[in-house]
C-alpha positions in Angstrom: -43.2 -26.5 21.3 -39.6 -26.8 20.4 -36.9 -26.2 23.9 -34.8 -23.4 22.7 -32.3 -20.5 24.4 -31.4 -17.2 24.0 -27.7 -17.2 24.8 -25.0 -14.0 24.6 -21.4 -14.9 23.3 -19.1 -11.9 23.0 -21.5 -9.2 23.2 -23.6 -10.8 20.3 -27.2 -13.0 20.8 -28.0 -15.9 19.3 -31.4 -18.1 19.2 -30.4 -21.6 19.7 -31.8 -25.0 20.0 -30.3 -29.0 20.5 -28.6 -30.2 17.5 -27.6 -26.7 16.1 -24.9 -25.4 14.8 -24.1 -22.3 15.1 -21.4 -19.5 13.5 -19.9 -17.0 16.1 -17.1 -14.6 16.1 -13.5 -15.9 16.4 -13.0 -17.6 19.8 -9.6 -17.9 21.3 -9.7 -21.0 23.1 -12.9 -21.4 25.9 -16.1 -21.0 25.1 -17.3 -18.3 27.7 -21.8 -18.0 27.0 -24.1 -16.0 29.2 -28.0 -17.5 29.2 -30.7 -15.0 28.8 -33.4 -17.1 28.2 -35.3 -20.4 28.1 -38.2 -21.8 26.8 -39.7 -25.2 27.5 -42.9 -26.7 27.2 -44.5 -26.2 30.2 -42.0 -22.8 31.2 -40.4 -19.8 30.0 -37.2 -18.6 32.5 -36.3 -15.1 31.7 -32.5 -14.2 33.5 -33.1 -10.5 35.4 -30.1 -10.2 33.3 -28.9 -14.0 33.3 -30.7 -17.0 34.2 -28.5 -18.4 36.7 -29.6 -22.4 37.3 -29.4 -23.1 33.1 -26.5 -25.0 31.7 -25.8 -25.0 28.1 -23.1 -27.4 26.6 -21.4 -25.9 23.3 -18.7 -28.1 21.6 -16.0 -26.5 19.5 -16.4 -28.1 15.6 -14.3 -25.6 13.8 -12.3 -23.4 15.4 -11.1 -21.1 12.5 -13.6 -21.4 9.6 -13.5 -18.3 7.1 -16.8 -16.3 5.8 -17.7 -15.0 2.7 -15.2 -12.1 1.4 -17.2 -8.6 2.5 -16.1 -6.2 -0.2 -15.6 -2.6 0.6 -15.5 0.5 -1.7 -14.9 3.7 -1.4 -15.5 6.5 -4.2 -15.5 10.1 -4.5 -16.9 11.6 -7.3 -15.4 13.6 -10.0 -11.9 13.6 -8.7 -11.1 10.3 -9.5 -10.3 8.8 -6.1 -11.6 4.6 -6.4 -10.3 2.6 -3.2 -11.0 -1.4 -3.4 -10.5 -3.5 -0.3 -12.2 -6.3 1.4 -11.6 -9.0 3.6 -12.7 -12.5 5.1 -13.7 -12.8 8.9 -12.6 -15.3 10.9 -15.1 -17.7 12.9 -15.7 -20.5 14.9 -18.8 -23.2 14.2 -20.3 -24.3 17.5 -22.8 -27.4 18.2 -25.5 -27.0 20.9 -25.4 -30.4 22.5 -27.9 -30.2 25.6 -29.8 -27.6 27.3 -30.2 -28.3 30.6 
């Protein structure tokens, strides 16, 4: 079985392992995670809410690195009311380097 971590990075959880990469909301600067949970071979720690003797290293790769453009439109029938907008979020690519 594969070492992997549940970690929470502003308010969102992500499934990690070594050697990822990983996409997560726009980061201004330091890279602030909270670990929930870790799975090893032999163990499982689950955090009661964090688990507080885990270390996980994250190195910045990209710090502004633009998504796919998210379309949004808004209609009303029969009164001729058509409203096109859409925009491209901003985020930053992380790489798992240990687990500890």
């Amino acid at each position: 079985m594969k070492k992997y971590a549940v970690l929470r990075i502003k308010g969102s959880q992500f499934k990690i392992s070594e050697g990822e990469e990983i996409l997560v909301d726009r980061l201004n600067g330091k890279v602030e995670s909270e670990t929930l949970l870790v799975v090893d071979a032999e163990s499982v720690k689950i955090g009661k809410p964090l688990v507080s003797d885990t270390e996980v290293k994250l190195k910045v790769i990209k710090e502004d690195e633009k998504g796919e453009k998210v379309r949004v439109f808004k209609y009303k029938a029969k009164s001729r009311y058509r409203k096109r907008m859409g925009f491209r979020p901003v985020y930053t690519r992380l790489l798992v380097e240990k687990i500890q």
